[in-house]
C-alpha positions in Angstrom: 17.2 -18.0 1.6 14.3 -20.2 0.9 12.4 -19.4 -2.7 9.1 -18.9 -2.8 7.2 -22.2 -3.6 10.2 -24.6 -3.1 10.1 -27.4 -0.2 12.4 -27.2 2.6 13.2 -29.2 5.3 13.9 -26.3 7.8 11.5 -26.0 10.4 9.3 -23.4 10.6 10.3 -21.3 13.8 8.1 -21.2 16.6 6.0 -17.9 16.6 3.4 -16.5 19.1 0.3 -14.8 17.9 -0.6 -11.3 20.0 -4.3 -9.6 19.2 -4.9 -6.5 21.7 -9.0 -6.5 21.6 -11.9 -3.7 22.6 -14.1 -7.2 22.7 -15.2 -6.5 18.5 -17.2 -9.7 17.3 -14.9 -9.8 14.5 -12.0 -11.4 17.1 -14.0 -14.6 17.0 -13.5 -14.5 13.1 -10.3 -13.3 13.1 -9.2 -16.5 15.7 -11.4 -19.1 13.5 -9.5 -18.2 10.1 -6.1 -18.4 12.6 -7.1 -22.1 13.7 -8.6 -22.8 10.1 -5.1 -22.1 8.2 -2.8 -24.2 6.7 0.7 -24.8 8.0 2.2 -24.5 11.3 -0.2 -23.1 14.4 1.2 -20.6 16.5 2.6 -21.6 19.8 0.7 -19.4 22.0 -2.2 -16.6 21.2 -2.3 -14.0 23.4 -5.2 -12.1 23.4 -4.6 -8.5 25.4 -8.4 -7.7 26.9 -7.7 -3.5 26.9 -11.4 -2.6 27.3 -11.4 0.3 29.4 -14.4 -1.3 32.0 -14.5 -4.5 31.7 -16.3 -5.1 35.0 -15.5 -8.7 35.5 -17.6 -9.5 32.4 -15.1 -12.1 30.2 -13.7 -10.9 27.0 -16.7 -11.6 24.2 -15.2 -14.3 22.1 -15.3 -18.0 20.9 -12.2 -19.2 20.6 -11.5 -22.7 18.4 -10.6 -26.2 19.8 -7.5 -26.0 18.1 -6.5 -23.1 19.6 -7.6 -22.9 23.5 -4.9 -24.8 24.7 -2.3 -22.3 23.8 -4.3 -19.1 24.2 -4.4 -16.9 27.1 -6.3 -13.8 27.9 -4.4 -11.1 29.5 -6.5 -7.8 30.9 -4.0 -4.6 29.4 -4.1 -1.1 31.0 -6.5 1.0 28.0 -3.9 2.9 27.0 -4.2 1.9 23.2 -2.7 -0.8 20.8 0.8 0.2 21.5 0.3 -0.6 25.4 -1.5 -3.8 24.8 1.0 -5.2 22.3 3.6 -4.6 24.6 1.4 -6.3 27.3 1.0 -9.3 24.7 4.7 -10.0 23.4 5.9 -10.0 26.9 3.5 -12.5 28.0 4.1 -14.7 25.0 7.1 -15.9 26.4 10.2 -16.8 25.1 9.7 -17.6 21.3 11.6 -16.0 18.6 8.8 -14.8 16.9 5.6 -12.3 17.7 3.2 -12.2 15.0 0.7 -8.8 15.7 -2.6 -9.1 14.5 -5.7 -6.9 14.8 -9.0 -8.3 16.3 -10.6 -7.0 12.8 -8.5 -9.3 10.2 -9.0 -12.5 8.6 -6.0 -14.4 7.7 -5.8 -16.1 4.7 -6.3 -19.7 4.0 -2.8 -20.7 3.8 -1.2 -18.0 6.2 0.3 -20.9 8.5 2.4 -21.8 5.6 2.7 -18.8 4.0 4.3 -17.5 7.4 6.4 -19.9 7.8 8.5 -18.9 3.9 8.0 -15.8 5.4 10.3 -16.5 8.2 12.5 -19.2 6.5 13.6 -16.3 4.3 15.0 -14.0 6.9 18.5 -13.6 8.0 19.8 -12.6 11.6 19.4 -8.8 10.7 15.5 -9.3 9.6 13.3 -7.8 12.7 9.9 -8.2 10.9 8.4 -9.2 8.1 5.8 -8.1 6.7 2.2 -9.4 5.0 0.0 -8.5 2.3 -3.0 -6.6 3.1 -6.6 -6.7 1.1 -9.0 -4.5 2.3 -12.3 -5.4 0.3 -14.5 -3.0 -1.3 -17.9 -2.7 -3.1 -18.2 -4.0 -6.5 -21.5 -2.3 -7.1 -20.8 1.3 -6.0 -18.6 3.8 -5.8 -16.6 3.4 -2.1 -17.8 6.1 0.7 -14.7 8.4 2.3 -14.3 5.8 4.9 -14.0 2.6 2.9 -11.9 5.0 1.1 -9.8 5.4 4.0 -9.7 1.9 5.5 -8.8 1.1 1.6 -5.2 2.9 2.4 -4.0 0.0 5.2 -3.7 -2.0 2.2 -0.3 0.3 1.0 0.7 1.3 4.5 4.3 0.2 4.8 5.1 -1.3 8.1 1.1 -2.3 9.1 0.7 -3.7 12.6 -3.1 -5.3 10.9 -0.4 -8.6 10.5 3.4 -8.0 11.7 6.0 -10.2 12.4 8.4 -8.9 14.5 11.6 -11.0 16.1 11.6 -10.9 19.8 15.5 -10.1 20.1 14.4 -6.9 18.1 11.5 -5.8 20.0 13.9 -6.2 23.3 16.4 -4.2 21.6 14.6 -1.1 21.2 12.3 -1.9 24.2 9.1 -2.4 22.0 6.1 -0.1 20.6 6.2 3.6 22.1 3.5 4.0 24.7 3.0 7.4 24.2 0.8 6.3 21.1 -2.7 6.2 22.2 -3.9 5.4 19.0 -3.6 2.6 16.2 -2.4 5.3 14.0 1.8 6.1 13.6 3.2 3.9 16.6 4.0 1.2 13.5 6.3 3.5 12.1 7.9 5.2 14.9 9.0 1.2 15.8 10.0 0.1 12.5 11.9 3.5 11.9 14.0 2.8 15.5 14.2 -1.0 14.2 16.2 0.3 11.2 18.3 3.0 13.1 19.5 0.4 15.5 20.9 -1.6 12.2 18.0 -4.3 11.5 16.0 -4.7 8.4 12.2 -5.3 7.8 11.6 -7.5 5.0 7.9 -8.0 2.5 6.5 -11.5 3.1 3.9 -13.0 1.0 1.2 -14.3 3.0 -2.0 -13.0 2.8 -4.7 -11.2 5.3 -7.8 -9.6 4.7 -8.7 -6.4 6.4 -12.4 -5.7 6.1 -14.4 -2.0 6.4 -15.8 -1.9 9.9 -19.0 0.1 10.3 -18.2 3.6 11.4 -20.7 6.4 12.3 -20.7 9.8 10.5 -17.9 11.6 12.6 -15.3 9.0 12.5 -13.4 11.4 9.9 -13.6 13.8 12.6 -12.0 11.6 15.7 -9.4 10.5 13.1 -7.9 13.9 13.3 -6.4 13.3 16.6 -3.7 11.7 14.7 -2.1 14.8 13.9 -0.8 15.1 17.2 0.9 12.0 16.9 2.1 13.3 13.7 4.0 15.9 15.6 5.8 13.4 18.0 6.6 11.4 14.8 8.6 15.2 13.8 10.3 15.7 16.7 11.3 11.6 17.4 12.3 11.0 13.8 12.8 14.4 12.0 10.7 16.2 9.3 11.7 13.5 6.5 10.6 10.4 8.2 7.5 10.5 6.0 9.4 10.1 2.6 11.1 7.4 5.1 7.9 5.7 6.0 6.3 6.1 2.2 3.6 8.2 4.2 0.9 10.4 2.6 1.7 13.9 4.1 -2.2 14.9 3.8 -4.1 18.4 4.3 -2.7 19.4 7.2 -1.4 22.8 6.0 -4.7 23.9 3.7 -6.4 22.8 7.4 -4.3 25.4 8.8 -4.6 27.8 6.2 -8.7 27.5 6.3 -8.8 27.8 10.3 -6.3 30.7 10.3 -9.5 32.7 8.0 -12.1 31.4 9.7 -10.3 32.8 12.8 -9.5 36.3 11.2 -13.1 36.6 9.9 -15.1 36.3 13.1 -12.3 38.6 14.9 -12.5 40.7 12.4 -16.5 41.0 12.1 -16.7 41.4 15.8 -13.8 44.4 15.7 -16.2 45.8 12.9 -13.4 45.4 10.3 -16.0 44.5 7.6 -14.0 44.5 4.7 -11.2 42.1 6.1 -13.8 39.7 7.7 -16.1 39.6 4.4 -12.4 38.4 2.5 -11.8 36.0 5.0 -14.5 34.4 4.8 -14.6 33.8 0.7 -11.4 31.9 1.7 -12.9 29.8 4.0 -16.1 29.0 2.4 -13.7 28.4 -0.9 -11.2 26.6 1.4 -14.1 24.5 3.1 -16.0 23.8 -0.5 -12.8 22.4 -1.8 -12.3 20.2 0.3 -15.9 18.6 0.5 -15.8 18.2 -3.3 -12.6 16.6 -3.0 -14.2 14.2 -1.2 -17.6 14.1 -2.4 -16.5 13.7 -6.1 -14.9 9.9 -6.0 -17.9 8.5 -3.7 -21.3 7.5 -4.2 -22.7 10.9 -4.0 -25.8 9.5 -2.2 -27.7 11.9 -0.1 -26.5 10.7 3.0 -22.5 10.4 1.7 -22.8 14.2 0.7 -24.4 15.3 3.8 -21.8 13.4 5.4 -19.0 15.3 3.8 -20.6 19.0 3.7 -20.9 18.6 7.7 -17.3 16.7 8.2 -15.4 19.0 5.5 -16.4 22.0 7.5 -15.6 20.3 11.1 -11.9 18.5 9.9 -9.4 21.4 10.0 -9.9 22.7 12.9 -10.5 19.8 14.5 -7.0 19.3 12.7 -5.6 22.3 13.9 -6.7 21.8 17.3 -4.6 18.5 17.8 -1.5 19.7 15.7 -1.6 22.2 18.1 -2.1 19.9 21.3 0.9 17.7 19.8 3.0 21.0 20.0 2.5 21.3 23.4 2.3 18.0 25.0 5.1 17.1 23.2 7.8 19.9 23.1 9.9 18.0 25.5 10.1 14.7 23.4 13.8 14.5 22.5 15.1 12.7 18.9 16.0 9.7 18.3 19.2 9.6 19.1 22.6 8.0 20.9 20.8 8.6 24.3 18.6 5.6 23.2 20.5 2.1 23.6 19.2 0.0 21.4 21.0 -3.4 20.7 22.1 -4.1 17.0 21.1 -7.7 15.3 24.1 -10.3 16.3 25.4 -12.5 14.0 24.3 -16.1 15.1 27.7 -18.2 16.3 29.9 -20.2 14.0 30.4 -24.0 15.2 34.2 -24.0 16.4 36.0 -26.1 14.8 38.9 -28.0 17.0 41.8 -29.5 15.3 43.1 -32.9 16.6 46.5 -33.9 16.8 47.1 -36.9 15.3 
């Protein structure tokens, strides 16, 4: 291995650079700080267009001079990150290294180098390597539940934001998991098969920011989809991948609880059980004010934040509940990870042979 801040004279291995893209004006950032960093430039860009209706119109973005004659736009199918990064390391071609990025990032100022120890320190069982993650907040307020949430990519384990992975892995376990609509879990679910197939992912050091992207009042809402993924993550992975994957477990089960008496109470009002539907209700409206403290209390506590929250808080579980439940039953058929699943192991690279010589 190569420490950190020592010269070497081993070069840097060829990578390719994949960024699936809704057409965000932040891509056009994102590719300036790629073609503005220092060290070694990527040997192909592939940006994956995977608006849903384009219409012929050309993907919204200005790429640099440095970098238009190695990038290529592909058009992916709208199924999601997972679908479009697929689309994007196969078209990158033969190089031994895909480095994901998100349309939203800016790479840091030295990230060419800084890549390159990254990948000078692997061995042959390394399929990624990881990056370090700085999502920016304000300085002169309290952050808002969302820049609260976006704040949490910065600890996420496996992060797709900026992900190295080695091609000979992603072939091995035949990539992300299409099934994964969202950018939410289908990081894990590949780094988890990476390891059961007998690699390892490894920290790097380089650097990417990850800024807060405006988001409209129900985004907390739409982000409860995720559950059902949660649910495929179960049944792929078992119940303990999330100790596995250093992944918050969340609310899910006080979403449950407060949808389950929200339920009773109006079934019970209507069947004129008064008694039983006035005590289900305290536990919702308890349940429900929890919860919207919980999140109003570390925020600004503007007007607008607290409306936010009162309206969201009271929408979340069983918006929560109705995807958990959705997973249940468009997944119930998805087997475990298992034997059934070839996946090729990392291969040692070959010693020179060594022929002796009669004298």
């Amino acid at each position: 291995m190569t420490p950190y801040g020592e010269e070497t004279d081993t070069p840097a291995p060829a990578y390719a650079v994949v960024i699936p893209t809704l057409g965000r004006r932040s891509l056009s950032a994102c590719l300036r700080a790629l073609a503005g960093a220092a060290g070694p430039q990527p040997a192909q860009v592939v940006l994956v267009d995977d608006r849903r209706e384009p219409g012929g119109v050309p993907l919204p973005v200005d790429i640099p001079e440095a970098l238009r004659p190695v990038t290529t736009v592909v058009t992916g199918r709208a199924r999601g990150p997972a679908a479009a990064r697929n689309r994007g390391w196969r078209e990158a071609g033969p190089v031994p290294w895909v480095v994901f990025l998100d349309d939203d990032v800016v790479p840091g100022p030295t990230w060419g180098d800084d890549l390159a120890r990254d990948l000078a320190a692997t061995t042959y069982r390394t399929a990624a390597v990881t990056a370090r993650i700085t999502v920016p907040l304000p300085l002169d307020r309290r952050p808002t539940d969302w820049e609260r949430n976006t704040a949490g990519l910065a600890t996420a384990r496996w992060i797709t934001a900026d992900m190295a992975y080695r091609r000979e892995a992603l072939e091995a376990v035949g990539g992300f998991d299409e099934r994964f609509r969202r950018a939410f879990r289908e990081d894990a679910d590949l780094a988890l098969r990476v390891l059961a197939a007998g690699w390892t992912v490894s920290a790097g050091r380089r650097s990417t920011v990850h800024p807060v992207r405006r988001a409209d009042r129900m985004v907390s809402v739409r982000l409860q989809r995720g559950n059902a993924d949660d649910v495929l993550m179960n049944r792929r992975h078992g119940r303990d991948w999330w100790s596995r994957a250093d992944a918050p477990r969340g609310r899910l089960p006080r979403h449950l609880v407060v949808t389950a008496a929200a339920l009773t109470a109006l079934s019970s009002a209507v069947a004129g059980r008064r008694a039983v539907a006035a005590a289900c209700a305290a536990v919702w409206v308890a349940g429900t004010a929890e919860f919207a403290w919980a999140r109003i209390a570390p925020g600004p506590r503007t007007r607008d934040e607290v409306a936010t929250m009162a309206l969201t808080s009271a929408l979340i579980p069983p918006a929560a509940t109705w995807h958990w439940l959705r997973g249940h039953a468009k997944y119930y058929r998805a087997l475990p990870l298992g034997p059934h699943e070839a996946a090729a192991p990392p291969r040692a690279p070959r010693e020179p042979v060594q022929v002796r010589v009669r004298p």
